[in-house]
C-alpha positions in Angstrom: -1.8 -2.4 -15.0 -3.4 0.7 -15.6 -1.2 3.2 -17.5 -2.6 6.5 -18.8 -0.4 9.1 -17.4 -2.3 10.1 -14.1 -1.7 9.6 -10.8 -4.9 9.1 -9.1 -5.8 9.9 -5.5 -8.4 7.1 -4.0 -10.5 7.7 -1.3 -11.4 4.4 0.3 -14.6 4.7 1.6 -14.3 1.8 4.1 -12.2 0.7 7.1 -10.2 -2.8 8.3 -8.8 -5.4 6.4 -10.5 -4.0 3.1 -9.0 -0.3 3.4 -5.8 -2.7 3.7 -6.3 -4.3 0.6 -7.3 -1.4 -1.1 -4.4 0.7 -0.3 -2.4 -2.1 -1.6 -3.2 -2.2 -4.9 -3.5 1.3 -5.3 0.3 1.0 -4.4 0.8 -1.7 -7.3 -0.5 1.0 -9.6 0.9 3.7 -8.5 -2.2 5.7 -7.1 -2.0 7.3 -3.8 -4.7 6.1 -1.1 -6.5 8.3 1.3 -8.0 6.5 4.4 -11.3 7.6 6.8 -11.5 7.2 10.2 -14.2 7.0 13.0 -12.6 7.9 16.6 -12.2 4.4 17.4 -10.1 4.3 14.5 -7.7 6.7 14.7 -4.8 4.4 15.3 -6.0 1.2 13.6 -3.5 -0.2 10.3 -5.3 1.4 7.1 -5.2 5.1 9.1 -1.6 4.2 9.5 -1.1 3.1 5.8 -2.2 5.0 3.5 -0.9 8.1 2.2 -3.5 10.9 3.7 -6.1 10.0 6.5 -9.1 12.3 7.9 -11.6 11.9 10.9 -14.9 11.0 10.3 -15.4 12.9 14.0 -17.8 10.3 15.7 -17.9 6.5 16.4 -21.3 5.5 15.3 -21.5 4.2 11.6 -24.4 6.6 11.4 -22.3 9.3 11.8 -19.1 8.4 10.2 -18.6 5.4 7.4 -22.6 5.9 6.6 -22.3 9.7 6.8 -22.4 10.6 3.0 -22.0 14.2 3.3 -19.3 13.7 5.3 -17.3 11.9 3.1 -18.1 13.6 0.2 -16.6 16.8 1.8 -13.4 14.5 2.5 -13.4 13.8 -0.7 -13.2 17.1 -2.0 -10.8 18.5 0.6 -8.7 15.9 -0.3 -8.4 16.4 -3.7 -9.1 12.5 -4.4 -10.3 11.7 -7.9 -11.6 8.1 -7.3 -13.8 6.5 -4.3 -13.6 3.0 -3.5 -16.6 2.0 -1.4 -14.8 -1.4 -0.2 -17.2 -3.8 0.8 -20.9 -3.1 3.3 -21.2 0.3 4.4 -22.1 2.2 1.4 -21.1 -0.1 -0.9 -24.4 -0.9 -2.2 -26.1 2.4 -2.0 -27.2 3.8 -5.0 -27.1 7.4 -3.7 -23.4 7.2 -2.4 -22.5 6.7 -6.3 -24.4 9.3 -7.4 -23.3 11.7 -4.6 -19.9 11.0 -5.7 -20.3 11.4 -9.3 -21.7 14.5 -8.6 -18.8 15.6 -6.6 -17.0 15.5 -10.4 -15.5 12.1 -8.5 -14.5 8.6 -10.4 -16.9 5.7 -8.7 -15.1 2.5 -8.7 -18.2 0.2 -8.9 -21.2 -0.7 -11.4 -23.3 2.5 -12.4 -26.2 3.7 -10.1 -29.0 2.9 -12.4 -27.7 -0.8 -12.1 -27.3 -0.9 -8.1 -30.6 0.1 -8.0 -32.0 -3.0 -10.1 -30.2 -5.2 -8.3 -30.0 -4.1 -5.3 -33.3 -4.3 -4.9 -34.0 -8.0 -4.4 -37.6 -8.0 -5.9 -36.2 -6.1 -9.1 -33.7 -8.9 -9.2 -35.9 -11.6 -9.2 -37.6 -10.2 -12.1 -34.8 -9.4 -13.9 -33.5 -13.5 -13.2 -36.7 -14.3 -14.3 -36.8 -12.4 -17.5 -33.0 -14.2 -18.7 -34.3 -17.8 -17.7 -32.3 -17.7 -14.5 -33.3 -20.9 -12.0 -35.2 -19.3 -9.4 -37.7 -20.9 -6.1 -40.9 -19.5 -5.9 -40.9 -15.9 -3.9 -43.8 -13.0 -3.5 -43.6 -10.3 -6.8 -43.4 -7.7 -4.4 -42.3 -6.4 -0.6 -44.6 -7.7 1.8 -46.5 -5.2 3.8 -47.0 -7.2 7.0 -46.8 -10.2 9.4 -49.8 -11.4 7.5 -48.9 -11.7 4.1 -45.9 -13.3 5.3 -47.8 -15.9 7.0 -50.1 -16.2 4.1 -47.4 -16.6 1.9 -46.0 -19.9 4.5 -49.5 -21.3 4.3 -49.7 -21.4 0.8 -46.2 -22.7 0.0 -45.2 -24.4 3.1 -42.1 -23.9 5.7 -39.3 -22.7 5.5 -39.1 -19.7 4.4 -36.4 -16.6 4.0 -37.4 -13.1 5.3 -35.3 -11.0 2.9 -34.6 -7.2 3.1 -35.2 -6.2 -0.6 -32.5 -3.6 -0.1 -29.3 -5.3 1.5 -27.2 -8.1 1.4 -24.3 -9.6 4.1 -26.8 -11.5 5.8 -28.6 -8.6 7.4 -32.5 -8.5 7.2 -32.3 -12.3 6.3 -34.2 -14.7 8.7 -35.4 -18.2 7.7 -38.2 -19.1 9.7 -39.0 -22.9 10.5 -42.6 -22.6 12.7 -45.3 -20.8 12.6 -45.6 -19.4 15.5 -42.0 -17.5 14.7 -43.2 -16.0 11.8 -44.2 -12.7 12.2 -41.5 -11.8 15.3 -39.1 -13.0 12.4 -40.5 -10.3 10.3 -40.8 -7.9 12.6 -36.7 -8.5 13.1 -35.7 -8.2 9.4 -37.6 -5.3 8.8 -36.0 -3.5 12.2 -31.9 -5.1 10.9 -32.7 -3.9 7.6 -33.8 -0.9 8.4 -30.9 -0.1 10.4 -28.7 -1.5 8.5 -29.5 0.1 5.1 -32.3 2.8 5.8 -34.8 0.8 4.2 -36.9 -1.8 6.0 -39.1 -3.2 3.0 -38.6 -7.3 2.9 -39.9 -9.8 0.7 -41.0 -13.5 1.2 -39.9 -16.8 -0.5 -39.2 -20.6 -0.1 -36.6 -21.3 1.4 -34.4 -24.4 0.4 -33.4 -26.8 3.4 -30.1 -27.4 4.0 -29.0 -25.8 0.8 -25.1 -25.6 -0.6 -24.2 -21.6 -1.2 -22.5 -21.1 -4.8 -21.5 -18.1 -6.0 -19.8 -16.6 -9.7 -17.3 -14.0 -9.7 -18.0 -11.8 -12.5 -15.8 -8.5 -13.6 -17.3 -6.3 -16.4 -15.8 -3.2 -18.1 -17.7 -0.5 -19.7 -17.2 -2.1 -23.1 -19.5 -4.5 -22.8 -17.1 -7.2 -21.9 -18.4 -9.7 -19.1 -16.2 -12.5 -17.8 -16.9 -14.9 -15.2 -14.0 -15.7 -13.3 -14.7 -19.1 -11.8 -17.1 -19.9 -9.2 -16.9 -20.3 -5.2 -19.0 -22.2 -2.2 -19.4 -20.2 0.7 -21.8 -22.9 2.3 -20.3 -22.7 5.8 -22.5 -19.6 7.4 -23.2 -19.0 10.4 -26.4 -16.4 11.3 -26.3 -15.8 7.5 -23.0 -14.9 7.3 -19.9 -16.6 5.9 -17.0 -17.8 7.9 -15.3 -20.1 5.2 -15.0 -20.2 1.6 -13.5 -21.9 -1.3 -12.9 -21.8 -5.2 -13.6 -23.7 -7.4 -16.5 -25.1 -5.9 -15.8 -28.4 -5.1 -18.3 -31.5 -5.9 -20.2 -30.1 -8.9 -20.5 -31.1 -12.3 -19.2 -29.5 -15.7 -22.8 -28.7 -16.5 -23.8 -27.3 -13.2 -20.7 -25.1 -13.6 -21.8 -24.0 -17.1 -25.3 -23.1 -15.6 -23.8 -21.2 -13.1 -21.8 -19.2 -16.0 -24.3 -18.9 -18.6 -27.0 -17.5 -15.4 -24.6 -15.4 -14.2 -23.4 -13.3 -17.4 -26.8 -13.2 -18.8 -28.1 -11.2 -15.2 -25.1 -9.2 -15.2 -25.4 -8.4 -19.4 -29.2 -7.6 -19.0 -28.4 -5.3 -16.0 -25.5 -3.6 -18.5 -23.1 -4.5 -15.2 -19.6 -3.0 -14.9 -16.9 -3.7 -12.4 -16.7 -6.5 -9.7 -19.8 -8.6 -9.0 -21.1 -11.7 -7.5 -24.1 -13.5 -8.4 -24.9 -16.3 -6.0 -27.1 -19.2 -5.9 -28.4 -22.2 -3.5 -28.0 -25.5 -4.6 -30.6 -28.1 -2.9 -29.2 -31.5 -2.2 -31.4 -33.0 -4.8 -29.3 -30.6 -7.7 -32.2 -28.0 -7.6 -29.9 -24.6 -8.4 -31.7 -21.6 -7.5 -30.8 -17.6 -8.2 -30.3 -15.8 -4.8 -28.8 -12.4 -5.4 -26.7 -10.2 -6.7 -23.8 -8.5 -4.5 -22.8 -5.3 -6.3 -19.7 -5.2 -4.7 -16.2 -6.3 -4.5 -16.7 -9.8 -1.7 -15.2 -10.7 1.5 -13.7 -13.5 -0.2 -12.8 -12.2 -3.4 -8.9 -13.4 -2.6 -10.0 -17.0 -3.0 -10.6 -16.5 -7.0 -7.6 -13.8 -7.4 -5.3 -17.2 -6.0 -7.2 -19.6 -8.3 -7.2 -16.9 -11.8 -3.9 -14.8 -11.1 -6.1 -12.1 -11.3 -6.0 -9.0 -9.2 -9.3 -7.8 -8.7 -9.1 -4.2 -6.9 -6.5 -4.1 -9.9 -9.2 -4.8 -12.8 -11.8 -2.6 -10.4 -9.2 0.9 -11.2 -8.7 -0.6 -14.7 -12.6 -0.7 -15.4 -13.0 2.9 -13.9 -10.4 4.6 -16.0 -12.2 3.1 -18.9 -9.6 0.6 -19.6 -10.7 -3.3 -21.5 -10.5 -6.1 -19.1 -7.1 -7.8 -18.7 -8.7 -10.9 -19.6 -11.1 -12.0 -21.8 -12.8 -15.7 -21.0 -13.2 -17.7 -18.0 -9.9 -18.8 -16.9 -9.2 -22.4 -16.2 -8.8 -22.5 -12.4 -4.8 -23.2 -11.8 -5.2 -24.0 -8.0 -7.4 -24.6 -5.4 -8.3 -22.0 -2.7 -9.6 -22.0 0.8 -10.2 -18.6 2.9 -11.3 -19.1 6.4 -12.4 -15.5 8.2 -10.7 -14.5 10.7 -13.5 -13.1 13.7 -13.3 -12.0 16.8 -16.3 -14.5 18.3 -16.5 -17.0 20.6 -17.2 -20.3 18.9 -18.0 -21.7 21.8 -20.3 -19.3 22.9 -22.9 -18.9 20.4 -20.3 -17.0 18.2 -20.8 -14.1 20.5 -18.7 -11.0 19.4 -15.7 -10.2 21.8 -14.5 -6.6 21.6 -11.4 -5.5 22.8 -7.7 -5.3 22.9 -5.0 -7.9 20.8 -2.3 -8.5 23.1 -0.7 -11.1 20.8 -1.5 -11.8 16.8 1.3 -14.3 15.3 0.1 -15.2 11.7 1.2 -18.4 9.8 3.5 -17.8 7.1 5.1 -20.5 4.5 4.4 -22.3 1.0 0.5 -21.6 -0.3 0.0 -19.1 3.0 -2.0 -15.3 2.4 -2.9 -13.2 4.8 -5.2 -10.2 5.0 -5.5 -8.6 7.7 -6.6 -5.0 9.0 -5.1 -5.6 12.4 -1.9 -6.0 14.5 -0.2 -6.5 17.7 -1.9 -3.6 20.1 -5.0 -3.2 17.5 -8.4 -2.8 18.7 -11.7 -4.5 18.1 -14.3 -2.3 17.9 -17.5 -3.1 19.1 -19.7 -1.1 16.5 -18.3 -2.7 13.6 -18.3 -6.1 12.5 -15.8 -8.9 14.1 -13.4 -9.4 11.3 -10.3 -9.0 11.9 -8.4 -10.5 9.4 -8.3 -13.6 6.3 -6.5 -16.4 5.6 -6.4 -17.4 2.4 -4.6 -21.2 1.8 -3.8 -22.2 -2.2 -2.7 -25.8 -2.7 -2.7 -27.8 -6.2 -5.8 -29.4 -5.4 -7.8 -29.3 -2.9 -6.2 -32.1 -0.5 -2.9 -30.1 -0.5 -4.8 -26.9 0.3 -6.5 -28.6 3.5 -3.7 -30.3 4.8 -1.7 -26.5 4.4 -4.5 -25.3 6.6 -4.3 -27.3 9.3 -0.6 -26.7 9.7 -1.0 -22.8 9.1 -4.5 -23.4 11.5 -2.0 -24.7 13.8 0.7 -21.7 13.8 -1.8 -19.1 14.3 -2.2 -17.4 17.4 -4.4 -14.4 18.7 -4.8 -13.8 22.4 -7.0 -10.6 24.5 -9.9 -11.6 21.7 -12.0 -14.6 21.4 -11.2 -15.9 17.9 -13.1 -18.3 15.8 -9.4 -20.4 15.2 -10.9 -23.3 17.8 -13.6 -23.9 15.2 -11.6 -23.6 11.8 -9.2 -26.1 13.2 -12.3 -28.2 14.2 -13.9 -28.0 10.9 -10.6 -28.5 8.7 -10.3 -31.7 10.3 -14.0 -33.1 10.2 -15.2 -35.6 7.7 -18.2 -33.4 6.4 -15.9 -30.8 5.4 -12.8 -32.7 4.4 -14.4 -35.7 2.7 -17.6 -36.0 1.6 -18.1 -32.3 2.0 -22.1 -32.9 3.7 -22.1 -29.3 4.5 -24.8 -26.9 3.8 -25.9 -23.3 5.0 -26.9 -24.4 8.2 -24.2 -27.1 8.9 -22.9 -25.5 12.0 -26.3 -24.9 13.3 -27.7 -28.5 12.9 -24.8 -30.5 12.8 -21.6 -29.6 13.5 -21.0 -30.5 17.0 -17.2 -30.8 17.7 -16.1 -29.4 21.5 -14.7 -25.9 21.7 -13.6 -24.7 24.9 -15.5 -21.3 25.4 -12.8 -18.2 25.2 -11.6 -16.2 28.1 -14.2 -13.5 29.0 -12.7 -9.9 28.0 -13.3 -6.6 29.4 -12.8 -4.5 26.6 -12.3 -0.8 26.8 -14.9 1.8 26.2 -14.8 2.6 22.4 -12.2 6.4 21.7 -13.4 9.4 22.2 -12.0 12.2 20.6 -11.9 15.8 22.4 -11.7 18.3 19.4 -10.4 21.7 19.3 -9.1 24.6 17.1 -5.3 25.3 17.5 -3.5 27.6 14.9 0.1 26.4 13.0 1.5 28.6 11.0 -0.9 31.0 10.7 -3.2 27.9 9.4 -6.9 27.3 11.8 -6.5 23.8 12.5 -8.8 21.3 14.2 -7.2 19.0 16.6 -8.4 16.0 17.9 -6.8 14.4 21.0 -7.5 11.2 22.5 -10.1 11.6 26.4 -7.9 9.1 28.2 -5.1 12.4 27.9 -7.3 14.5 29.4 -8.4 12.6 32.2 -9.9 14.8 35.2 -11.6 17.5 32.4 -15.2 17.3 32.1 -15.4 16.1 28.7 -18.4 16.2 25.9 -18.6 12.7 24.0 -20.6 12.2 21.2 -21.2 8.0 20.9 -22.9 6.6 23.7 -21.8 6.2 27.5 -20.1 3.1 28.3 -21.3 1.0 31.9 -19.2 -1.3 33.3 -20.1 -3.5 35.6 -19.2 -4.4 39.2 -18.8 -7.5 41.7 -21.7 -6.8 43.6 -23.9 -6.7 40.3 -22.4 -10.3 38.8 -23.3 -11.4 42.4 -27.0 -10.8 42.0 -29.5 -12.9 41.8 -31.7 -10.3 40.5 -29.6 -9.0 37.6 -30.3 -9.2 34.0 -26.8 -9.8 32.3 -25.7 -8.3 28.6 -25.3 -11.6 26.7 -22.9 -9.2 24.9 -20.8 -6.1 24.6 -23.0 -3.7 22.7 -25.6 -1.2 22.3 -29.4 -1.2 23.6 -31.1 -1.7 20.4 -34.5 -1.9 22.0 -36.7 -2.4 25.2 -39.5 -5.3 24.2 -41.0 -4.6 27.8 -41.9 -1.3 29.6 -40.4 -0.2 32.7 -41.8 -1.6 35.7 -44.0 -4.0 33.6 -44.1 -7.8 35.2 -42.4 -10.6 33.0 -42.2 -14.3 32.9 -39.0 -16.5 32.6 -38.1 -16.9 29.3 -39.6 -13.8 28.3 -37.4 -11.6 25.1 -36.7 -8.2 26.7 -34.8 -6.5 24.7 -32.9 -6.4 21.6 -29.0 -5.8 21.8 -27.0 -5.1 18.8 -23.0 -5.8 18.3 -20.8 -6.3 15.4 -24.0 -6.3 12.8 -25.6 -9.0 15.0 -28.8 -8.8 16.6 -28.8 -10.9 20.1 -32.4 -11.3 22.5 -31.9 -10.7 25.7 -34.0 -13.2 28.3 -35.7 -12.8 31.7 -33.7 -15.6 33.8 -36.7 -14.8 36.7 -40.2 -14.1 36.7 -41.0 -10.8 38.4 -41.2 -6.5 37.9 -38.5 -5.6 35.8 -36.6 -2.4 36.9 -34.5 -0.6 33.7 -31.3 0.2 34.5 -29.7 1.4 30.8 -31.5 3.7 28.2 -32.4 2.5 24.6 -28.9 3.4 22.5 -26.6 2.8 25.3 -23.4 1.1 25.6 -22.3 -1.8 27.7 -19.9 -4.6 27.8 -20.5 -8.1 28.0 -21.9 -9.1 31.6 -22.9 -5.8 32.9 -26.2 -5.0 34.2 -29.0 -4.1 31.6 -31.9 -4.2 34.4 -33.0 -6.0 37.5 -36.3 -8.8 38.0 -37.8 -8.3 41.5 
């Protein structure tokens, strides 16, 4: 534990179940925590928890946990000495560590000049390359268009990944199968990229079919001491992202393990890495290991390797930043076995659709081998411009057979209701054979395979995202802004600044005409002009919830009437246009 006679003040540049975890350990230390807070989160658990909170004063991520200038000047008014960037958002972005290290501020994460090595995919190949890394053949550089990427599927075959080069969390990622998707595949993962990071640039390589996902935790501190802390699969993805995860990887070999090791600290030793890191890999079915990336950031499911190492990892991340040695020194021998399973608000039986809205119930499981981390409670909200997880669930067993029969019995006790959860699913997954026994999964698993019935969720209206009213009051003498919350104000003509929020009505559901939001989001884009005639089955437009993008299809042939403007808001259902 760190101990060099100052109390530090950590502004946690982040929000939800993270900002949770963060504020914890800064408790175990003895730091104080300062929390952010778009509108929508003015009342949600981290705001509540930590020891200073301030408004972002917006809901967009644009304008509030991606708005560097704003938090920098939170920063400063807050008189924190040390920014946690948590995990997405900023995390990755080289320029948000060296905005706050020019602030005169602590960053808790590896050094700029390394983010932007590894961050950038293409720099990371080379770099994998250069240490004898395993690696699948991929372009040298970004692609500049559709048609190098469909040169590049010609010459080495389908399938093949769509990267972002700047990115990670499954965003910019697309694996295309057929030609004929290639380039609208590219033409997606340059538009998620670039919204999701600022930088659309994407490069092209094989892609291996039905690979496992393995990944090494490493933890570095700025005196050259790397240790990897034990490995994890993270295999069961859906749309790129991770919905379960375990450590130690189960089902592979002492010497697979010590490839993974060795691969792993000589990337993170060549890219002089400090703090938390992952390096991850695929693994093909024939034993082909392959380097995929480097997250340069504390994980989602970081919890699974704190149960299986006794190591506290947003612990060793304020040791590392203080300057302090690592608190241990070589690859621990794993004591347990650990399964997380995400927590989302999505409708498993429904595509995994997002589902916004209110918790009207949220009973956790609790007993022997049972964690929980969550960033929401009873009452919370769901916000529909951030991502869908709401909380983890983290089971330790022995071995691996305890560990799965706890889940199922903690699986069991759970109980969320006003959200669509993914529970149906985990409780359908811990109890298949792929999973349980033979563990047959792969990346695409629940795409291709997995085909156990879940009854689709109840739809949820949920309420239009906060909008703050702000004004100046005076207290003692003091100018101070106030913020209060619209539904107080009701019946004043008031000035938001996220989008409007439709809702929708019986006569539109009754329509034949109607075009439907498959989900409760915003407009990303129009694919078709107003008034332009389209076929059934045509794409368009592009909707965007919860980091997802989701195509919207004409259910008629005929002229296409727009009913909501590019950027807009609407809930799941409503109308987005009409096909006469």
């Amino acid at each position: 534990m760190p101990n060099n006679n100052i109390t530090h003040k950590v502004l946690i540049a982040n929000r939800g179940e993270i900002a949770v975890r963060i504020i914890r350990a800064c408790r175990d230390v003895g730091f104080k925590s300062i929390a952010m807070y778009a509108d929508a989160d003015i009342n949600a658990l981290h705001v509540q928890m930590a020891d200073e909170a301030y408004g972002l004063a917006g809901n967009l991520a644009s304008e509030s946990y991606l708005n560097i200038d704003k938090i920098i000047a939170i920063a400063k008014r807050s008189g924190a000495t040390m920014v946690h960037p948590g995990y997405g958002f900023l995390s990755e972005r080289a320029e948000f560590a060296r905005a706050v290290q020019a602030a005169g501020l602590i960053w808790i994460g590896p050094n700029p000049e390394t983010i932007d090595i590894l961050g950038d995919k293409v720099k990371a190949r080379q770099l994998a390359m250069a240490v004898g890394a395993p690696l699948v053949v991929g372009t040298k550089d970004p692609v500049q268009s559709a048609q190098e990427v469909l040169e590049f599927a010609n010459n080495y075959g389908l399938p093949i990944a769509i990267k972002a080069a700047f990115g990670g969390g499954g965003r910019g990622l697309k694996v295309a199968w057929q030609m004929d998707e290639v380039a609208e595949l590219y033409h997606s993962a340059v538009r998620e990229a670039t919204a999701a990071f600022g930088r659309g640039e994407c490069f092209v390589e094989q892609f291996l079919s039905n690979p496992r996902h393995i990944e090494a935790q490493v933890i570095a501190d700025k005196l050259g001491n790397i240790v990897v802390l034990g490995t994890r699969d993270c295999s069961l993805q859906r749309r790129n992202q991770k919905l379960i995860e375990e450590s130690p990887a189960p089902f592979i070999s002492e010497a697979l393990q010590q490839q993974i090791i060795n691969a792993a600290t000589a990337i993170c030793a060549k890219a002089n890495y400090v703090s938390a890191g992952t390096v991850e890999f695929l693994l093909s079915q024939d034993g082909k290991l392959s380097f995929l990336e480097v997250n340069t950031r504390l994980q989602v499911e970081h919890p699974v390797t704190e149960e299986t190492t006794g190591v506290d990892l947003v612990v060793e991340q304020l040791r590392i930043a203080q300057g302090l040695p690592l608190s241990i020194q070589a690859t621990p021998k794993a004591r347990s076995h650990a399964i997380e399973f995400r927590i989302n608000a999505e409708d498993a039986a429904n595509g995994f659709l997002p589902t916004p809205g209110t918790i009207t119930r949220f009973d956790a499981p609790a007993g022997p081998g049972v964690r929980l981390d969550s960033g929401v409670i009873n009452g919370a909200t769901v916000a529909p411009m951030f991502d869908s997880l709401m909380a983890k669930l983290i089971i330790v067993g022995d071995t691996r057979e305890q560990a799965i029969a706890r889940a199922r019995r903690a699986l069991a006790e759970f109980t969320i209701e006003g959200v669509a959860s993914v529970l149906p699913f985990h409780q359908a997954v811990i109890n298949h054979p792929d999973f349980c026994q033979q563990f047959n999964v792969h990346t695409r698993w629940i795409e291709t395979e997995f085909n156990a019935a879940i009854e689709p969720a109840d739809r949820q209206i949920p309420k239009a995202a906060e909008v703050l009213t702000r004004t100046v009051i005076e207290i003692d003498g003091k100018r101070c802004q106030l913020g209060l919350p619209a539904q107080l104000l009701a019946g004043l003509a008031i000035q938001t600044s996220g989008a409007a929020a439709l809702t929708s009505t019986e006569n539109e559901a009754a329509s034949d005409l109607m075009v439907p939001s498959p989900v409760a989001g915003n407009l990303f884009k129009w694919l078709v002009s107003d008034g332009q005639t389209v076929a059934a089955g045509d794409v368009i437009a592009i909707m965007e919830a919860m980091k997802m993008e989701v195509q919207v299809i004409a259910h008629r042939q005929g002229c296409l009437k727009q009913l909501i403007a590019t950027g807009d808001y609407v809930n799941a259902g409503c109308a987005l246009a009409e096909i006469s």
